[in-house]
N, C-alpha and C positions, 0 to 999 in steps of 0.2 A: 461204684469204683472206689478202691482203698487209696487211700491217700498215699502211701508207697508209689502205685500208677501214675497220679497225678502228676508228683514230686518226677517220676522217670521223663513224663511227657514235655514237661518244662524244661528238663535239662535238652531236651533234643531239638525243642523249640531256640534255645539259646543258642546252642552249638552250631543249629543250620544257620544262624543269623549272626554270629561270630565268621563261616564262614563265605559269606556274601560279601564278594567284594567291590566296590564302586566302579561306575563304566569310566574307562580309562577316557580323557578329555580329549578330544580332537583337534588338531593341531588347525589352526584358521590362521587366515591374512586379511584385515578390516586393512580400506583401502578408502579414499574419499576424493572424489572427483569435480573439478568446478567448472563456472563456465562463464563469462561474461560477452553480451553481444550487446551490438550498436545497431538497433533497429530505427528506421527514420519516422521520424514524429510524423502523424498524419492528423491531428484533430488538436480544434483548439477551444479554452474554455475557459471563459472569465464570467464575473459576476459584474453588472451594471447596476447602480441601485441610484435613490433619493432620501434622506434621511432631512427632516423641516422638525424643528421646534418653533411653535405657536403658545400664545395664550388661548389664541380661539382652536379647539379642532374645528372646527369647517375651513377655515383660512390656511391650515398647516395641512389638510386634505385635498385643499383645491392646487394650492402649490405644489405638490407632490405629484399630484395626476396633470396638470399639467404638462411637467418635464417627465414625467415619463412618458407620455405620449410624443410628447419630441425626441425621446431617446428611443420610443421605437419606432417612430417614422426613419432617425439617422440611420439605426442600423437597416433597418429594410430597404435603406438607397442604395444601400452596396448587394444589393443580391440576395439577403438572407432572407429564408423567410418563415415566419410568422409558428409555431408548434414544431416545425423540423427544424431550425438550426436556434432557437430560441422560444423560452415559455416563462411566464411568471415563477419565483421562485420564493417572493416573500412580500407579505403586505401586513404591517403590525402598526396597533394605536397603543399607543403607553401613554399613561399619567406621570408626570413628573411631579414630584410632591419635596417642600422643604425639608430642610435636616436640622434633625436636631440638634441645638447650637454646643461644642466640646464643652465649653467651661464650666463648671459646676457651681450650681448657684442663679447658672440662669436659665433653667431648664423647668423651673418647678410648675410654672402654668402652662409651658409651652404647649400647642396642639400644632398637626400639619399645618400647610396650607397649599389647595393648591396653585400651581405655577403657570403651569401648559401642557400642551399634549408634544408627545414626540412620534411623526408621524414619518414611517420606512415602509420604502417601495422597491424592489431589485428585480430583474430578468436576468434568468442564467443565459450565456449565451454558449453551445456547443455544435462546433461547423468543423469542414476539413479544410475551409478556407483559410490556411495558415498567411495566407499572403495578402489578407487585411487586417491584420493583427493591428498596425495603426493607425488605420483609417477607422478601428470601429473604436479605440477610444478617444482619439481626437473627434470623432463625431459626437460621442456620447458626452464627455467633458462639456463641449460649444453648445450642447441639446439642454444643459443643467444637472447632471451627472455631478454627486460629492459625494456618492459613496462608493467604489469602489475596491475588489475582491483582487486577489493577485491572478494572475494571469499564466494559463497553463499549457503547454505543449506536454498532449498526451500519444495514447495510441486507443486508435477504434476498437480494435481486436486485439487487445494482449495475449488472449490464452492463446490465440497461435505460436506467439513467441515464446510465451514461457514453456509451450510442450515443446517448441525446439532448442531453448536452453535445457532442457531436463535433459534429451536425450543426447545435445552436446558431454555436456556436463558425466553420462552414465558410460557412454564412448570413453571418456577422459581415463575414468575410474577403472575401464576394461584394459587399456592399451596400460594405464603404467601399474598395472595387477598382473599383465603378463610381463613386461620387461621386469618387472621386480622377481618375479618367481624364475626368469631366464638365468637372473644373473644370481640367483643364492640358491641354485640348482635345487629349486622345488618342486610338484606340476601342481598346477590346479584341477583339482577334482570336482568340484560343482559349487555355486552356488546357494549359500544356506542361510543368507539374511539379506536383505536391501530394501533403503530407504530415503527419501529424500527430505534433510535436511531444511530445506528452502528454496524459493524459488518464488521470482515476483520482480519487481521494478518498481523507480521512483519518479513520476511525471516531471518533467524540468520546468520550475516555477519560476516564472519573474514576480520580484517580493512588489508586495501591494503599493511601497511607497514609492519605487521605481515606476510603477506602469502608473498609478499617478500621476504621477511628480513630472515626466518629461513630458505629459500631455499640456502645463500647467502653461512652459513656453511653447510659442509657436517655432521656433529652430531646434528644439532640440533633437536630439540623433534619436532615430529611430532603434524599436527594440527587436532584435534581431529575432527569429525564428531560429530555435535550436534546430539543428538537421538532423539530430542521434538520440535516442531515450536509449539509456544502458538498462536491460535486460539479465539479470543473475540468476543461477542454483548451485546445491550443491547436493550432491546424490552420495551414499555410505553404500558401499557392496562386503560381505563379509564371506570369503570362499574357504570349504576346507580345502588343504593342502596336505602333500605328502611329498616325504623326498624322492628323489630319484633313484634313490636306492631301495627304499621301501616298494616304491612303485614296480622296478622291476622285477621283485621279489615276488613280490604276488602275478606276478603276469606268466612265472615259472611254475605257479604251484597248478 
């Protein structure tokens, strides 16, 4: 092939790509729908524990197992029992060992030394018995309970809720996609992206120094059972649109 050729084929190659012109953008309406629900707490779940510093471990192990055996005899008096609403959830020996001292100067022969043992025991406890929420830590407290976890109104089965907040929430997204295309005389032609954002809830905690704390007197006011865990999402639908005049324009050809 003479180079003449060549030189022709290239100009034809340019020109066909000179006249290629980009696909014209498609007119869309992104839209975003939410949803918040008040679904009623049904499960409840705290941590019970024993934390003992000893110089002996056996004396800081025997203290420990002790009261936690009274802590699960207490809760087993109200009805719970034993692997289904409660199981061991931590048992740890730590060495506690000296520090070395800030001041500079008097640190040059220091070595540890050690102290004691620090010896923690806790049982998770998770029941739908919300309606002894004070009775299991005023029991566990009187049983020798000093370490304590905050204290949670959950839900058994969230993903039920949260795939009825999604579809609340996609509802939301559909209904104000149509009034918005009603009123700025658009239609909606279909569907060309959708997504969800988020979607999930936040357990309602009573803070660890609270469910303590009023175990500590014998009158103080009891800790209420939330009755609502708020359940959220948010879903993005992204639809092309066409006007209504476009629209009826094609519906004549």
């Amino acid at each position: 092939m003479t180079p003449r050729w060549i030189i022709l084929i290239l100009l034809c190659l340019q020109t066909g790509t000179g006249l290629a012109q980009p696909a014209p953008s498609v007119p869309q309406l992104t839209i975003t729908g939410q949803s918040e629900l008040d679904v009623p707490a049904d499960e409840l779940r705290i941590r019970l524990g024993v934390s003992i510093f000893n110089e002996s471990v056996e004396t800081a192990r025997t203290d420990v197992d002790t009261r936690m055996n009274a802590i699960v005899k207490a809760v087993g008096s109200l009805g719970l029992e034993s692997s289904k609403d409660f199981h061991t959830s931590r048992y740890s020996v730590q060495p506690k060992w000296s520090q070395r001292p800030r001041q500079r100067g008097q640190d040059s022969d220091w070595k540890p030394s050690l102290l004691g043992y620090q010896v923690t025991s806790a049982i998770q406890v998770k029941t739908s018995r919300l309606d002894v929420a004070d009775q299991i830590l005023a029991k566990a407290v009187s049983a020798g309970a000093n370490d304590i976890g905050s204290l949670q109104f959950n839900l058994a089965d969230p993903r039920t809720s949260r795939d009825e907040a999604i579809e609340v929430a996609a509802q939301n997204a559909i209904n104000d996609a149509r009034v918005l295309a009603d009123a700025t005389g658009v239609q909606l032609i279909g569907i060309r992206e959708m997504s969800i954002n988020n979607a999930g809830y936040n357990p309602i905690q009573v803070p660890r120094s609270m469910a303590a704390g009023r175990t500590a007197a014998p009158n103080a006011s009891p800790v209420m059972a939330p009755s609502q865990v708020r359940v959220s999402a948010s879903v993005t639908i992204v639809y092309e649109i066409e006007s209504n005049g476009d629209h009826a324009a094609h519906g004549t050809e």
